[in-house]
N, C-alpha and C positions, 0 to 999 in steps of 0.2 A: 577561492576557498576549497574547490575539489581536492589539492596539493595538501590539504590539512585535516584530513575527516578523524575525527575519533577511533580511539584505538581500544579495541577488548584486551583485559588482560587473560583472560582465560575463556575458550567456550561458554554459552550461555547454558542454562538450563531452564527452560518454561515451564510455569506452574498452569493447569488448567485453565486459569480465569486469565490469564495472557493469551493462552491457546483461541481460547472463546473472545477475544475482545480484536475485532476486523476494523484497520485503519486506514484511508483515506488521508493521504497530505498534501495538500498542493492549492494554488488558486480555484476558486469554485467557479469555473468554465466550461461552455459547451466543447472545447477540442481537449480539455482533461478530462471527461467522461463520467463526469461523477453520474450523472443520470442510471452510467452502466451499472457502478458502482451499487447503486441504489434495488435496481432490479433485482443485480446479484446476491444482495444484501436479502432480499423478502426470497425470492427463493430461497436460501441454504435456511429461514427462519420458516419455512414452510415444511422443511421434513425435522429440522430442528430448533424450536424456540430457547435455548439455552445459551444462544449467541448476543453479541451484542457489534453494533456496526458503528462507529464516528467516523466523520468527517469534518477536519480540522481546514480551515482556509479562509483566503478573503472572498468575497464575493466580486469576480473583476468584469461580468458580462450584463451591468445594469442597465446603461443607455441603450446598448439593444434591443433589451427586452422591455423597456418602458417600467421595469418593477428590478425587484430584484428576482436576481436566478434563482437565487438561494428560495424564493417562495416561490418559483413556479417549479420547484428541486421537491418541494417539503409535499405538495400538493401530488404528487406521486408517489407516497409511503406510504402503503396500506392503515387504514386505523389501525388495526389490531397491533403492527409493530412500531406504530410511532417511538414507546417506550425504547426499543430496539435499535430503532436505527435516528441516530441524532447528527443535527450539528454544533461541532462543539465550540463555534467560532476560531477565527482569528488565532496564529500562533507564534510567539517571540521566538525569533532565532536562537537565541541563547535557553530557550526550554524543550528545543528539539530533540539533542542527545538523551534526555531523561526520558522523553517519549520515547523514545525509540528503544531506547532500552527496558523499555514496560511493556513494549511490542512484540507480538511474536508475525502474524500477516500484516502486512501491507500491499493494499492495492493498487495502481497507479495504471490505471485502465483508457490511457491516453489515445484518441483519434489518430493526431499525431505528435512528435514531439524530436526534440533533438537530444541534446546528451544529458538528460536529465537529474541536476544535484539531489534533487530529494531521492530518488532510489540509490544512487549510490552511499548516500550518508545512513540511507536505512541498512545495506547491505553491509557497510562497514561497522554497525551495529548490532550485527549479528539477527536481524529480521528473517524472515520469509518471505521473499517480495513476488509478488503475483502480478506482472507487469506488459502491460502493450507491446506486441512483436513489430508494430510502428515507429518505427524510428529507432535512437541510440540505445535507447536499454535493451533492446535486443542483441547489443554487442557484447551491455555489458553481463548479461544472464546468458549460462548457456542451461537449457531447460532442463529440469528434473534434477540437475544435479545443484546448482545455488542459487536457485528460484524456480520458474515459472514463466513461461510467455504464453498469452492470448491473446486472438482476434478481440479487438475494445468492441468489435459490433457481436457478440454473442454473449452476452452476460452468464448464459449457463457454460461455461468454460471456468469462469471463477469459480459458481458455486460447488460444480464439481471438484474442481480442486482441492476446495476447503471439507466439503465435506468427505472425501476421500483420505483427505490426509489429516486431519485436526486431531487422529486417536494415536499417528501413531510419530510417539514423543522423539524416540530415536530417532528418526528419521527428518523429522524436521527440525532436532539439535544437531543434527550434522549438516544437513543443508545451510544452518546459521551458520556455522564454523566454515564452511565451503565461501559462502557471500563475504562473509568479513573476509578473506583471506583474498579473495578474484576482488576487491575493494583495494584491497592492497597493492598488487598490482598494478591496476588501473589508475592509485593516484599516488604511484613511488616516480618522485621527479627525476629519480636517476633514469627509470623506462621513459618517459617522457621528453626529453631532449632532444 
């Protein structure tokens, strides 16, 4: 399905409360980083409470851990931001697009990972993707210009990011237009041959 990602008709343009709303997609596992995620998340909510953080997935790391992840996930969210930072459960393949198009950051703050479909369907999306210099998405982002790559072991690299950049609208409507297009690219079957 990489060969088939959604297509923008036009640039996107983000309303504040898209700017403000930080998403997490992927399986809820210790090598996808939500943990990182999480940190990242109460920081940027510690110089700015106006944010809000999801994280949408299954929980696939439970026999390891005797419980679920997802509660020994939840049990590292500061009280104050529980409200803040959620999980939103589980999410059908076919309501992804609409997500993503209500998206402005996506994180995807992987340990390791190989060619990853959720960031490029987010970037074909026209997203901001904030993404693990671990593996394939670092092929597919080249930094500053149609995302963002971090060490997944420094969490304050994301919230720097966001809070850095989440005022200034221009810049992350061309960045979206930059992703969708480096999306194009990378899943035109004619380059691929």
């Amino acid at each position: 399905y990489p060969m088939h990602l959604p297509r923008l008709e036009a640039p996107r343009r983000f309303s504040p409360d898209q700017i403000r709303g930080v998403r997490f997609i992927g399986s809820v596992q210790v090598r996808k980083g939500v943990d990182v995620f999480i940190e990242a998340a109460a920081r940027v909510l510690r110089e700015d409470p106006g944010f809000r953080f999801e994280i949408y997935g299954k929980d696939r790391n439970e026999a390891r851990f005797g419980r679920r992840y997802q509660d020994a996930l939840a049990a590292r969210i500061p009280d104050a931001y529980r409200d803040r930072i959620r999980f939103a459960g589980d999410l059908e393949y076919a309501a992804m697009p609409a997500l993503l198009g209500d998206s402005c950051f996506c994180v995807f703050p992987s340990r390791w990972e190989n060619w990853a479909n959720v960031c490029l369907e987010a970037m074909a999306m026209g997203c901001v993707v904030i993404a693990s210099r671990n593996g394939g998405m670092a092929e597919m982002i080249q930094h500053g210009q149609n995302g963002f790559l971090v060490d997944p072991a420094r969490p304050e690299e994301i919230s720097d990011l966001v809070l850095r950049h989440h005022a200034d609208v221009k810049t992350l409507e061309r960045m979206s237009w930059d992703a969708h297009q480096r999306s194009g690219e990378l899943s035109d079957p004619a380059r691929t041959r």
